[in-house]
N, C-alpha and C positions, 0 to 999 in steps of 0.2 A: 439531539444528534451528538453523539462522543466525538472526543476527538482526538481519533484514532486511525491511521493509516489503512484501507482495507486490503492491499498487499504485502507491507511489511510489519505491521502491528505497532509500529511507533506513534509513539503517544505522548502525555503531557508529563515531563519531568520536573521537577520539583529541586531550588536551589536558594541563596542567598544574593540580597544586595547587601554589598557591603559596602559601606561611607567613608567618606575620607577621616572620619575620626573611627572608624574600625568598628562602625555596631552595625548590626548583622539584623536584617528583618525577612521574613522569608515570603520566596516568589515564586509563581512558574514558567519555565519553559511550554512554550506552544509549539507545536510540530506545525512548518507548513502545507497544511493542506490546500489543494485546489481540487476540483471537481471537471476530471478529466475524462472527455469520451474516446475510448480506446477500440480499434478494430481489430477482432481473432477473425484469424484466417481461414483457420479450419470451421468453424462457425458460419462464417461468412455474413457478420452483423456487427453492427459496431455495441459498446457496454458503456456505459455511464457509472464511473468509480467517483470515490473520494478520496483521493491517496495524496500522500507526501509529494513535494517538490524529486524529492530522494527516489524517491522510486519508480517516478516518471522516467528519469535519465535513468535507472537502471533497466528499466522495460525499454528502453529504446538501445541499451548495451548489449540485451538478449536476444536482439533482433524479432521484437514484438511483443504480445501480450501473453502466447498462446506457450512460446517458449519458457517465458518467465515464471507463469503459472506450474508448469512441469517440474519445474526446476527448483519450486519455493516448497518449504516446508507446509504442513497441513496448521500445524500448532500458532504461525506466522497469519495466515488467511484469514478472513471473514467469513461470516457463512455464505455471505453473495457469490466470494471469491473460491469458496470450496463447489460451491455449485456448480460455477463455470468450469471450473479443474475437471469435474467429474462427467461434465456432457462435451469437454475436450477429451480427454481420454476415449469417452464412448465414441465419439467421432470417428476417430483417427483407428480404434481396434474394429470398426467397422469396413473402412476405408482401405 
C-alpha cells in the first residue's frame, strides 16, 4: 500500500535532519493518512478512502465528498477516486 492521498495525491517528501553541529542526513516526510469512510449523496452509499488529514477538512470545506470530487483535478485522483467522479457525474446527468 503507497503512501499516497487518494484525493489530493500528497505523498511522501523527502528532506534533511540537520544537527546541531550542522551535518545534514537525509529523511522523509510521511503524509498523514487515515482511512476515512465518506458519504456521496448523490450515490447514496458511503466510500472507504485513504486520504490525508488535509483533505478530509477540505472535503468537509466543499460541503461533502460528491462536491469535492467535481471540483478536483483528474491528474490529483486515484483510480478509485476517478471511478467514483465518473458514476457521480453519471448520476447526476441522469437525474
Amino acid at each position: 500500500m503507497s503512501r499516497v492521498c487518494e484525493l489530493t495525491g500528497k505523498g511522501v517528501m523527502t528532506g534533511n535532519n540537520v544537527s546541531h553541529a550542522h551535518n545534514k542526513t537525509r529523511r522523509r516526510f510521511l503524509p498523514n493518512l487515515t482511512k476515512a469512510t465518506l458519504l456521496s449523496d448523490v450515490l447514496g452509499r458511503s466510500v472507504s478512502l485513504r486520504i490525508s488529514t488535509h483533505a478530509l477538512r477540505s472535503v468537509e470545506h466543499n460541503n461533502g465528498l460528491d462536491n469535492f470530487l467535481l471540483k478536483a483535478r483528474d491528474a490529483d485522483l486515484s483510480a478509485k477516486a476517478l471511478k467514483l467522479k465518473k458514476e457521480i457525474k453519471k448520476k447526476q446527468a441522469a437525474a
